[in-house]
mmCIF file of the N, C-alpha and C atoms, coordinates in Angstrom:
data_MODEL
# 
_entry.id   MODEL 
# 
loop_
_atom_site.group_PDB 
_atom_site.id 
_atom_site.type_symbol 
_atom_site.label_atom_id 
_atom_site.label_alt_id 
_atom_site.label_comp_id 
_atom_site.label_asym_id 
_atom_site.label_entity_id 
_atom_site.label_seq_id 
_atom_site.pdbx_PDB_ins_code 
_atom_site.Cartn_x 
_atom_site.Cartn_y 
_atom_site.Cartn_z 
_atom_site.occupancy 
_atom_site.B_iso_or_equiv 
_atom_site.pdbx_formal_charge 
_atom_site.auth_seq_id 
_atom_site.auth_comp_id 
_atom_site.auth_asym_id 
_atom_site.auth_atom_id 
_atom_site.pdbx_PDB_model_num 
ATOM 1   N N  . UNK A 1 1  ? -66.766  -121.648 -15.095 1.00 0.00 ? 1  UNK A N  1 
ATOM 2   C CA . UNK A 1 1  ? -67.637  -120.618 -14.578 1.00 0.00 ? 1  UNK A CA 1 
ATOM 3   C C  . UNK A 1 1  ? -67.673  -120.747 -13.058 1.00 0.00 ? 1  UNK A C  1 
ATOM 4   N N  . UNK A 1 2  ? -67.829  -120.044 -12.305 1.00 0.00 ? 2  UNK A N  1 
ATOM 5   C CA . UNK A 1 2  ? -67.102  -119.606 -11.116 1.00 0.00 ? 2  UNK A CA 1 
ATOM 6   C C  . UNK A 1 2  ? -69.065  -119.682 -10.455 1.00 0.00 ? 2  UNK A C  1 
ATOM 7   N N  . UNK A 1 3  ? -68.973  -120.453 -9.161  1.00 0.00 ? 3  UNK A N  1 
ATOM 8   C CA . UNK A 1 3  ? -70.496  -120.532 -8.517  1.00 0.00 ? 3  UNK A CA 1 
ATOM 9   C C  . UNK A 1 3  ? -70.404  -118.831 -7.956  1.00 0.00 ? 3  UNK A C  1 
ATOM 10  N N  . UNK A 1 4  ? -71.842  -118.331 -8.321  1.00 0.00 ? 4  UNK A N  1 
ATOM 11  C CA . UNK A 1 4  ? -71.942  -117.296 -7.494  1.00 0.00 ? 4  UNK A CA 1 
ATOM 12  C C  . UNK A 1 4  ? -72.957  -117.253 -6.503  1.00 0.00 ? 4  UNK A C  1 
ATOM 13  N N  . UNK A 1 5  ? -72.107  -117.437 -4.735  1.00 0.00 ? 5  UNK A N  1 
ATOM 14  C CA . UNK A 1 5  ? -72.811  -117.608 -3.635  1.00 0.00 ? 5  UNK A CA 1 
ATOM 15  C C  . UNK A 1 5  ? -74.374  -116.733 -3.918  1.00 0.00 ? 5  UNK A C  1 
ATOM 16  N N  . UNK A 1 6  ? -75.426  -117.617 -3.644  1.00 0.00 ? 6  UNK A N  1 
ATOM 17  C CA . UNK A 1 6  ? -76.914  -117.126 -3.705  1.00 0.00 ? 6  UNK A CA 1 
ATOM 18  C C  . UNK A 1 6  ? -76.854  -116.287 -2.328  1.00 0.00 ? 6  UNK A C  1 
ATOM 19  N N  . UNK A 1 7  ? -78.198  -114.986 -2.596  1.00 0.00 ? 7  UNK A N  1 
ATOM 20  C CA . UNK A 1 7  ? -77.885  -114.280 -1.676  1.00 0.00 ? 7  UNK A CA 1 
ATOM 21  C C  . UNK A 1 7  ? -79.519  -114.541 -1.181  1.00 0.00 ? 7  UNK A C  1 
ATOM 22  N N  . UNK A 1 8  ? -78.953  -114.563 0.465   1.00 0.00 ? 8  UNK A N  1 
ATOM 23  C CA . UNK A 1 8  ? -80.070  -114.577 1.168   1.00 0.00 ? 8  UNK A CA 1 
ATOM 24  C C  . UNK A 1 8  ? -81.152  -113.884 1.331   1.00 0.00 ? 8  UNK A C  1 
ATOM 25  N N  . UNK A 1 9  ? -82.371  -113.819 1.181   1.00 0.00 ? 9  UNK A N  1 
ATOM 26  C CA . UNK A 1 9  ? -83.265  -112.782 0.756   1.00 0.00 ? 9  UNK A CA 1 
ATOM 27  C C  . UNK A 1 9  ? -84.058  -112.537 2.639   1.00 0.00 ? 9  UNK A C  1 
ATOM 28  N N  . UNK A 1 10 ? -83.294  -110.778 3.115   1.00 0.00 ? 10 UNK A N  1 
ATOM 29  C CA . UNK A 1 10 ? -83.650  -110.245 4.154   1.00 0.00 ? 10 UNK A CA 1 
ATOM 30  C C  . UNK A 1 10 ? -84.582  -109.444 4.717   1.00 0.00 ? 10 UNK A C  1 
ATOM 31  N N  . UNK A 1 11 ? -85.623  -109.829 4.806   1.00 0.00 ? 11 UNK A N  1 
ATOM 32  C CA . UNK A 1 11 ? -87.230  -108.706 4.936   1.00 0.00 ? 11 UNK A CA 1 
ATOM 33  C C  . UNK A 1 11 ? -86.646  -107.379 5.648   1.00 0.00 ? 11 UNK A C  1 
ATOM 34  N N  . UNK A 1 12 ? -87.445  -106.660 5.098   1.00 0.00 ? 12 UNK A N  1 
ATOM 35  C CA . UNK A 1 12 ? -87.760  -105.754 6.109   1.00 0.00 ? 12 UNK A CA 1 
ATOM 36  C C  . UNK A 1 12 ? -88.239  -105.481 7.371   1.00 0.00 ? 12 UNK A C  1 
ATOM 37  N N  . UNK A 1 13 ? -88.143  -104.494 8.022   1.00 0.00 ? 13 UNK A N  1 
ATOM 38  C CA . UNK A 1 13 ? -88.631  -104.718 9.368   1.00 0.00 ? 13 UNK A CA 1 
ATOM 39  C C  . UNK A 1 13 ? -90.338  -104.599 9.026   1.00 0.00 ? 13 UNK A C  1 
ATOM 40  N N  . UNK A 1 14 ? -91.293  -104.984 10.312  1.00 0.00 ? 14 UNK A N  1 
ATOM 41  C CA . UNK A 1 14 ? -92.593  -104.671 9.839   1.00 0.00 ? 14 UNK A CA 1 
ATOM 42  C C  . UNK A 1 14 ? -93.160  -103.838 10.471  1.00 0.00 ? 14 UNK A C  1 
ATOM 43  N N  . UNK A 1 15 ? -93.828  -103.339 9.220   1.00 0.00 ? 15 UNK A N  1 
ATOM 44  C CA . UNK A 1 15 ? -94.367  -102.024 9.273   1.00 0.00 ? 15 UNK A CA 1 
ATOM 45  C C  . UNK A 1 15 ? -95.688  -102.032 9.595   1.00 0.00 ? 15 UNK A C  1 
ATOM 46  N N  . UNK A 1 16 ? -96.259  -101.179 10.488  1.00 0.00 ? 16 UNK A N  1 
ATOM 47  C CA . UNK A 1 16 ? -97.435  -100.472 10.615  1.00 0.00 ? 16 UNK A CA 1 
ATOM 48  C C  . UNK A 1 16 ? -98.768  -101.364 9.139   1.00 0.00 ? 16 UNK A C  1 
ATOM 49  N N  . UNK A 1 17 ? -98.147  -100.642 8.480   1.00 0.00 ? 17 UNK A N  1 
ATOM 50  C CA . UNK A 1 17 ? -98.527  -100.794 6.787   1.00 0.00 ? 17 UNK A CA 1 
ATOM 51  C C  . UNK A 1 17 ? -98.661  -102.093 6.430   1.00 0.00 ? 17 UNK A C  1 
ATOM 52  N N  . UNK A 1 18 ? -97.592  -102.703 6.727   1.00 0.00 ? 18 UNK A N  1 
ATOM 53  C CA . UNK A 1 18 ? -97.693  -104.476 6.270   1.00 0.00 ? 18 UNK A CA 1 
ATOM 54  C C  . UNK A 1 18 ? -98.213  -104.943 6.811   1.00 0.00 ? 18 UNK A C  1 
ATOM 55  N N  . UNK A 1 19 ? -98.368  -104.300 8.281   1.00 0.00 ? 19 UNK A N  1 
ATOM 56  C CA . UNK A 1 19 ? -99.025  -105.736 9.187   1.00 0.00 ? 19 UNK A CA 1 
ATOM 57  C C  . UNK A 1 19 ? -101.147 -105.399 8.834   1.00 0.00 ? 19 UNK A C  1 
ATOM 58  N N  . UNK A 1 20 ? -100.837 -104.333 8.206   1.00 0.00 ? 20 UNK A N  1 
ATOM 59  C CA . UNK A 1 20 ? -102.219 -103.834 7.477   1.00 0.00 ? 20 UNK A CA 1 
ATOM 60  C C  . UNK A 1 20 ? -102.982 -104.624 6.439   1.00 0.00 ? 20 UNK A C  1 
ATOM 61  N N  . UNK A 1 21 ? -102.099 -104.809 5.648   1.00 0.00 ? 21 UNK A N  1 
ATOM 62  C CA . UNK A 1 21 ? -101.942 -105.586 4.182   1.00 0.00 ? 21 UNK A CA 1 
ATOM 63  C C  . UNK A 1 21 ? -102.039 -106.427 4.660   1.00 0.00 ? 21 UNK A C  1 
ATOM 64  N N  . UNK A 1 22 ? -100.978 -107.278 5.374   1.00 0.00 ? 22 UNK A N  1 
ATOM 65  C CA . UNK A 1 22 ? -101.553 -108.772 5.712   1.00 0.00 ? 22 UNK A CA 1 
ATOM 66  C C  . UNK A 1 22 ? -102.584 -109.025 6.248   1.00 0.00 ? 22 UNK A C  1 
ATOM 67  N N  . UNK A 1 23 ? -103.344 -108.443 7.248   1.00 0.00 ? 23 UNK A N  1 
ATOM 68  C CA . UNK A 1 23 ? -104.607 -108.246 8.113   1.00 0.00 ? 23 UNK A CA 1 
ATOM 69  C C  . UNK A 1 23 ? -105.788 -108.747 7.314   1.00 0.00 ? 23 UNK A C  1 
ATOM 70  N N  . UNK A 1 24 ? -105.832 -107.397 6.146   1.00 0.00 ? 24 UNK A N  1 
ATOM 71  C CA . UNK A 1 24 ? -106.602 -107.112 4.725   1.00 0.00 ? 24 UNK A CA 1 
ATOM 72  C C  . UNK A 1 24 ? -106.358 -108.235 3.792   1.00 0.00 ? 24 UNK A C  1 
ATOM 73  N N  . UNK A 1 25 ? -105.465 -109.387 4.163   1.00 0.00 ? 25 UNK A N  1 
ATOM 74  C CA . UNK A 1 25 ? -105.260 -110.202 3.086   1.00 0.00 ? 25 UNK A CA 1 
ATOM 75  C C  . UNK A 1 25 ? -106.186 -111.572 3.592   1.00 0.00 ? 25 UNK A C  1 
ATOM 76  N N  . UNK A 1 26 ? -105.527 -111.632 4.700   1.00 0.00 ? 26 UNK A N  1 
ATOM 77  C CA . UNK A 1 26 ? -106.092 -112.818 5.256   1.00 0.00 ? 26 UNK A CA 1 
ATOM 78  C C  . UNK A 1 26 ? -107.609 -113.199 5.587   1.00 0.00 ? 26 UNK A C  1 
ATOM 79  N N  . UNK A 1 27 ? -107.991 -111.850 5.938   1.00 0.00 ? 27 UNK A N  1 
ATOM 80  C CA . UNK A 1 27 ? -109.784 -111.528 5.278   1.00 0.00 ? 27 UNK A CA 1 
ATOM 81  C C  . UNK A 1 27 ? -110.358 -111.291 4.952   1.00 0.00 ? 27 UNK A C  1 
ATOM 82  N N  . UNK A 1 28 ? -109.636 -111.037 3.385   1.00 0.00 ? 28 UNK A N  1 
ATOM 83  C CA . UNK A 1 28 ? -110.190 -111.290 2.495   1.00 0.00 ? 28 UNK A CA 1 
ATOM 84  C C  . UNK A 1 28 ? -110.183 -112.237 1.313   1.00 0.00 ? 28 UNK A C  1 
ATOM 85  N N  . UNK A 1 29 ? -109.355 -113.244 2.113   1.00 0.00 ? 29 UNK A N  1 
ATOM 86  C CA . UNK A 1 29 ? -108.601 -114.742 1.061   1.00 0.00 ? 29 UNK A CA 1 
ATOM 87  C C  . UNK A 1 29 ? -109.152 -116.149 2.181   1.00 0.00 ? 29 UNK A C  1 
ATOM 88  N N  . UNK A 1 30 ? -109.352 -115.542 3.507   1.00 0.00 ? 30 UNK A N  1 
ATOM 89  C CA . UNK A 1 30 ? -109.862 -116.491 4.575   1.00 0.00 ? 30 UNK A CA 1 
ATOM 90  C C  . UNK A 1 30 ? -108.776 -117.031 4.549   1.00 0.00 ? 30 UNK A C  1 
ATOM 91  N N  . UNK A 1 31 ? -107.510 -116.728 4.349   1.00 0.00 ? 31 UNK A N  1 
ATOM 92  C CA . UNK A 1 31 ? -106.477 -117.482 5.030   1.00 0.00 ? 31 UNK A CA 1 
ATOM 93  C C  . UNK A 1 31 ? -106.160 -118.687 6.014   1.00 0.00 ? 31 UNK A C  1 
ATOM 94  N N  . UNK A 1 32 ? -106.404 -120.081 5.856   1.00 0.00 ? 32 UNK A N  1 
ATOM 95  C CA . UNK A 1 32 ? -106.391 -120.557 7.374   1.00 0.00 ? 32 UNK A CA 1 
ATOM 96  C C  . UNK A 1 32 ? -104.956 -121.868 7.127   1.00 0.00 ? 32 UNK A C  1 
ATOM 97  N N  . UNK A 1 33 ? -104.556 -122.004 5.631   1.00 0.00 ? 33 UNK A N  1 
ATOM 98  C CA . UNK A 1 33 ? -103.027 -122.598 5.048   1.00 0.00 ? 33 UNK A CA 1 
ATOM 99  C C  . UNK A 1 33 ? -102.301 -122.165 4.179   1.00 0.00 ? 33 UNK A C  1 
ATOM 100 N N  . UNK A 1 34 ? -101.423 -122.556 4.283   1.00 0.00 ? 34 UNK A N  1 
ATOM 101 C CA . UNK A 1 34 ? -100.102 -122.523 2.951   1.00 0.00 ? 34 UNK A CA 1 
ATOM 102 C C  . UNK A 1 34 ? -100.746 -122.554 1.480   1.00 0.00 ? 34 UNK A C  1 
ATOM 103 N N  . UNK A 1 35 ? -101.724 -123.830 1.538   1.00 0.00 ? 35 UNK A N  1 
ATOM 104 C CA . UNK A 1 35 ? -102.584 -124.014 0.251   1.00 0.00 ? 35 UNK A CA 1 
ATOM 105 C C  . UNK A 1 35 ? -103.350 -122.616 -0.066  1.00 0.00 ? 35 UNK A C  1 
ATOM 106 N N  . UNK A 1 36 ? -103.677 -121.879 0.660   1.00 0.00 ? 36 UNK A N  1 
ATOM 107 C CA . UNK A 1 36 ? -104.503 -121.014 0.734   1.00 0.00 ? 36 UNK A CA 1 
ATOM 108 C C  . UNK A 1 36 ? -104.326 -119.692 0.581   1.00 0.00 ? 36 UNK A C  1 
ATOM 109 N N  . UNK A 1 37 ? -103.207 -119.480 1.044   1.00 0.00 ? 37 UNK A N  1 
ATOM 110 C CA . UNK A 1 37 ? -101.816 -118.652 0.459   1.00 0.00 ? 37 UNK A CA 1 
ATOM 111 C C  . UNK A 1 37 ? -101.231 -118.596 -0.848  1.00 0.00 ? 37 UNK A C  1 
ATOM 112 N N  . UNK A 1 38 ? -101.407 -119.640 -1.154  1.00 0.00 ? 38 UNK A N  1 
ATOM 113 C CA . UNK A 1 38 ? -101.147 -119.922 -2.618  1.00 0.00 ? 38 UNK A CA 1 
ATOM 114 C C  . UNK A 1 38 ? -101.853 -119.443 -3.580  1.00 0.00 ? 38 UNK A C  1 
ATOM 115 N N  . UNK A 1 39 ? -102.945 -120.285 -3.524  1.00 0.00 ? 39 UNK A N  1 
ATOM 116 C CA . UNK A 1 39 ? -104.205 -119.323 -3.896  1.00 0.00 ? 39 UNK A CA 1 
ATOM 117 C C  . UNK A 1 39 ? -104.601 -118.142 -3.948  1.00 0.00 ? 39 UNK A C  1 
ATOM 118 N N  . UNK A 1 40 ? -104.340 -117.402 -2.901  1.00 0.00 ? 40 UNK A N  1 
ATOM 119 C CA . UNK A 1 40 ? -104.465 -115.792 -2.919  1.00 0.00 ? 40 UNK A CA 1 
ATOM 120 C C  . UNK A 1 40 ? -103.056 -115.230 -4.105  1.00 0.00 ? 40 UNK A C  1 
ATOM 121 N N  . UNK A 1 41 ? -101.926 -115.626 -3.770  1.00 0.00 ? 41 UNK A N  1 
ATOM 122 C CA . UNK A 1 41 ? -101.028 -115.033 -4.796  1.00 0.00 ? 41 UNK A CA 1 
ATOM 123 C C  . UNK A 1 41 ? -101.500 -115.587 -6.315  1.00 0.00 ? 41 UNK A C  1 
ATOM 124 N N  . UNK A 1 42 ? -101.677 -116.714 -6.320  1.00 0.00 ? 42 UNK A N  1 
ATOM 125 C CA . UNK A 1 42 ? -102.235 -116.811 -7.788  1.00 0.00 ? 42 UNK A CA 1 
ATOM 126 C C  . UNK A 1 42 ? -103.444 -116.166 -8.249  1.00 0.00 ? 42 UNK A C  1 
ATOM 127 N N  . UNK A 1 43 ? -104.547 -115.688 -7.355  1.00 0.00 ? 43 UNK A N  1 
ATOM 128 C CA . UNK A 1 43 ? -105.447 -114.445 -7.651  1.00 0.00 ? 43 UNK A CA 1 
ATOM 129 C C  . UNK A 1 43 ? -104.741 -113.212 -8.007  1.00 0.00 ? 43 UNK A C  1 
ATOM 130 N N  . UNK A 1 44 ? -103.858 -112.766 -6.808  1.00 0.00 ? 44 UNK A N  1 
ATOM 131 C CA . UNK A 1 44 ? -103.590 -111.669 -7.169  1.00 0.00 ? 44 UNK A CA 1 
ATOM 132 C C  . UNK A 1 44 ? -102.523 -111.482 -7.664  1.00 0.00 ? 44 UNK A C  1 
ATOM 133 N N  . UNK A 1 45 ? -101.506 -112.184 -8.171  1.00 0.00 ? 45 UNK A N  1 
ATOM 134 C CA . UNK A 1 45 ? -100.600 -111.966 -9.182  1.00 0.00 ? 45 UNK A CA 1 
ATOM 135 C C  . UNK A 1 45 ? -101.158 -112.693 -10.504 1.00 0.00 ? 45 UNK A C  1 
ATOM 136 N N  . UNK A 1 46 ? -102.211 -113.043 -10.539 1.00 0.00 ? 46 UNK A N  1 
ATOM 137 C CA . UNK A 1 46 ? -102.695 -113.591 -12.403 1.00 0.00 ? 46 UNK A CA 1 
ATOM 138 C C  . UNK A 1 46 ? -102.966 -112.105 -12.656 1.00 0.00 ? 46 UNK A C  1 
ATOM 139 N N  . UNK A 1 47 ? -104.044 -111.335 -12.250 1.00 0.00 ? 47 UNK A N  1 
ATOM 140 C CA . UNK A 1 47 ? -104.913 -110.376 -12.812 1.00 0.00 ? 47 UNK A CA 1 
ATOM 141 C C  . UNK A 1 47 ? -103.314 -109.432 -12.740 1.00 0.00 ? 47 UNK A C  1 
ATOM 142 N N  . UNK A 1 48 ? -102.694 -109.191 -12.177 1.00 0.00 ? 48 UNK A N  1 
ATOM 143 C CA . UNK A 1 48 ? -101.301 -108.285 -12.279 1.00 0.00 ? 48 UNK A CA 1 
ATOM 144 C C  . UNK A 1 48 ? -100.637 -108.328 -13.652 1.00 0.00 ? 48 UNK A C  1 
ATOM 145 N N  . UNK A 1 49 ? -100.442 -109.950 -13.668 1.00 0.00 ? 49 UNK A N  1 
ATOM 146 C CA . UNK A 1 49 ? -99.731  -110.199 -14.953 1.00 0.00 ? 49 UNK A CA 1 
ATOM 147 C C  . UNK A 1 49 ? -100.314 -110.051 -16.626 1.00 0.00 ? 49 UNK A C  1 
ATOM 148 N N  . UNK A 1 50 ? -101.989 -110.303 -16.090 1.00 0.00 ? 50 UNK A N  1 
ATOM 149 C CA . UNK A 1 50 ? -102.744 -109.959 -17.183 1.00 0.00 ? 50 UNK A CA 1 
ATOM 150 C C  . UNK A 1 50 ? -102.787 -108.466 -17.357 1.00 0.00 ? 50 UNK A C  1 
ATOM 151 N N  . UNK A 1 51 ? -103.076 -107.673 -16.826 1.00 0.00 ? 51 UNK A N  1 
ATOM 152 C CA . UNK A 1 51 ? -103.008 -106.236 -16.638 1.00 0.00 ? 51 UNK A CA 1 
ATOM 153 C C  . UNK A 1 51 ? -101.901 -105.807 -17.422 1.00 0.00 ? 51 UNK A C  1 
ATOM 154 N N  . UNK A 1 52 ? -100.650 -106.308 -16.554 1.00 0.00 ? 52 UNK A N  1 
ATOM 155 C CA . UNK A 1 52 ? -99.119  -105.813 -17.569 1.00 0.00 ? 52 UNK A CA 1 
ATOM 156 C C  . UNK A 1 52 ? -99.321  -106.345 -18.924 1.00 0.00 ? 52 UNK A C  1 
ATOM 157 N N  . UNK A 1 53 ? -99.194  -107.284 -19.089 1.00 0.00 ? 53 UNK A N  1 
ATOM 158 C CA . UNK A 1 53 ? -99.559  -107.745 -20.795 1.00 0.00 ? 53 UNK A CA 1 
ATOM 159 C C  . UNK A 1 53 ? -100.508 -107.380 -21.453 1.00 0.00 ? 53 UNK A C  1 
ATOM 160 N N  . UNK A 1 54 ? -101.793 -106.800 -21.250 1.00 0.00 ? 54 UNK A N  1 
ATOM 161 C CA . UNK A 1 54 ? -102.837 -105.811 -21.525 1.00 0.00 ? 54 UNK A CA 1 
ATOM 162 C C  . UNK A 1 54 ? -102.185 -104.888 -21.921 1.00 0.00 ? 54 UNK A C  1 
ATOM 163 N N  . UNK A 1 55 ? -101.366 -103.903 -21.090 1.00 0.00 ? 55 UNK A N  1 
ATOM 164 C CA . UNK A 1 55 ? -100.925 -102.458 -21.825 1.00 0.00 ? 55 UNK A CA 1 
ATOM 165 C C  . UNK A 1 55 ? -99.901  -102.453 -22.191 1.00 0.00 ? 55 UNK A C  1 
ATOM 166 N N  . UNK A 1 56 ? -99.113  -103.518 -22.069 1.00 0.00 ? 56 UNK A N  1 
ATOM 167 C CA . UNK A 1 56 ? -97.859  -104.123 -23.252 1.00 0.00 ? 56 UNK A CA 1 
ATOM 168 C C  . UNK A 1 56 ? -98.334  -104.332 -24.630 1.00 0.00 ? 56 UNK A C  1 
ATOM 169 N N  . UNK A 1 57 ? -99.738  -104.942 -24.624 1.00 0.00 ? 57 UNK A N  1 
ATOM 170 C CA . UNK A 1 57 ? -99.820  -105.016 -26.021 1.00 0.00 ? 57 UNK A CA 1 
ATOM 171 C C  . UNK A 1 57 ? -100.669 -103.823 -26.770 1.00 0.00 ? 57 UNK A C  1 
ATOM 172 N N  . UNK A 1 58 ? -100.987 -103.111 -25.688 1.00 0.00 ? 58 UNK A N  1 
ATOM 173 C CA . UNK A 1 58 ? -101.849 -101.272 -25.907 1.00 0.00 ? 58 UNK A CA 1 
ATOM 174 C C  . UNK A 1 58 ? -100.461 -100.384 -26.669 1.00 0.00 ? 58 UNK A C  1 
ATOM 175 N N  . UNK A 1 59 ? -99.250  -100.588 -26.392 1.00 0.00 ? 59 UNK A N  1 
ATOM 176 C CA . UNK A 1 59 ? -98.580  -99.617  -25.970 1.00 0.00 ? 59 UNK A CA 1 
ATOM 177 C C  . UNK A 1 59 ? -97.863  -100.181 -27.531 1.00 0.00 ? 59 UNK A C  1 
ATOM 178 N N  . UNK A 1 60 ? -98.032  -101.491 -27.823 1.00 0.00 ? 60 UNK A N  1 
ATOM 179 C CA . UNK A 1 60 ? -97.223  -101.881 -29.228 1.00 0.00 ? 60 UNK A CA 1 
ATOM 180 C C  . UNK A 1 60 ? -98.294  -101.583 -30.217 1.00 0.00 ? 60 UNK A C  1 
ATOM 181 N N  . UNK A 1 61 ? -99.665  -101.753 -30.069 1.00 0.00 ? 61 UNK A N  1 
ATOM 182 C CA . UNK A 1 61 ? -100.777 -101.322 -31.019 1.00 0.00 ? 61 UNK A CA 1 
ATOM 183 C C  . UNK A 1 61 ? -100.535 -99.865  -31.433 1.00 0.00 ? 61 UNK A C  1 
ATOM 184 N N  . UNK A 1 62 ? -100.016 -99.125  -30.796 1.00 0.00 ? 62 UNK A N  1 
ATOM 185 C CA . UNK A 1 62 ? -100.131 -97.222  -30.093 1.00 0.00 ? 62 UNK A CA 1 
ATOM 186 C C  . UNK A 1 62 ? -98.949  -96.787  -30.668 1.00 0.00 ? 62 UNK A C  1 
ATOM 187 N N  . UNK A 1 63 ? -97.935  -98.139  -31.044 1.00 0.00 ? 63 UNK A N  1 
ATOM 188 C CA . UNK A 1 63 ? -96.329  -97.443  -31.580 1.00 0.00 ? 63 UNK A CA 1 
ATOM 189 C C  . UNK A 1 63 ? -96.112  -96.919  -30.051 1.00 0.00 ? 63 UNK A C  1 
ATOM 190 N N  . UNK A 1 64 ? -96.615  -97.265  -28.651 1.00 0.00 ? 64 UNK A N  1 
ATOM 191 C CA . UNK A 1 64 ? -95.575  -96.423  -27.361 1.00 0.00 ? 64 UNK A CA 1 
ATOM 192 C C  . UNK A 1 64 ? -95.048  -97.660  -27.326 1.00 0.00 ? 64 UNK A C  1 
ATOM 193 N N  . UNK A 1 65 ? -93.562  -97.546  -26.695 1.00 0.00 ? 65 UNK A N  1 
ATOM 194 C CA . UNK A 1 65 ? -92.415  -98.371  -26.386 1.00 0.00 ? 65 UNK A CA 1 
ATOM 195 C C  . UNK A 1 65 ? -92.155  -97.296  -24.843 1.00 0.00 ? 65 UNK A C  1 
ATOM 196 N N  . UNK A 1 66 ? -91.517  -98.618  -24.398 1.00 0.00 ? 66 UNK A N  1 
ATOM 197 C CA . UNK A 1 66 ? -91.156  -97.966  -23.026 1.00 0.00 ? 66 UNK A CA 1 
ATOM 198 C C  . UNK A 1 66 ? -89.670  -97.924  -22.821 1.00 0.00 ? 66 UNK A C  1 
# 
């Protein structure tokens, strides 16, 4: 099996918008480390992931398939 070179992951430029979001993130997570950062994504990607699996299992109760 043949390595396939990993590809470098290249942001976007920043936007108006992001530098918004981050603004809005940092006070409202009090941002002041890495640890803390962490923390905010595990807030806000738990309730995300619970959410999706919520109407994943709405949508198999319902007979909807996606």
């Amino acid at each position: 099996m043949a390595n396939k070179k990993k590809e470098v992951f290249r942001p976007g430029p920043m936007t108006e918008g992001k530098r918004n979001i981050i603004q809005g993130l940092l006070q409202e997570y009090d941002i002041q480390s890495a640890a803390d950062i962490q923390e905010a994504l595990k807030d806000l990607l738990g309730g995300t992931i619970k959410e999706m699996m919520e109407a994943e299992m709405d949508d198999h109760a319902t007979g909807r398939f996606h």
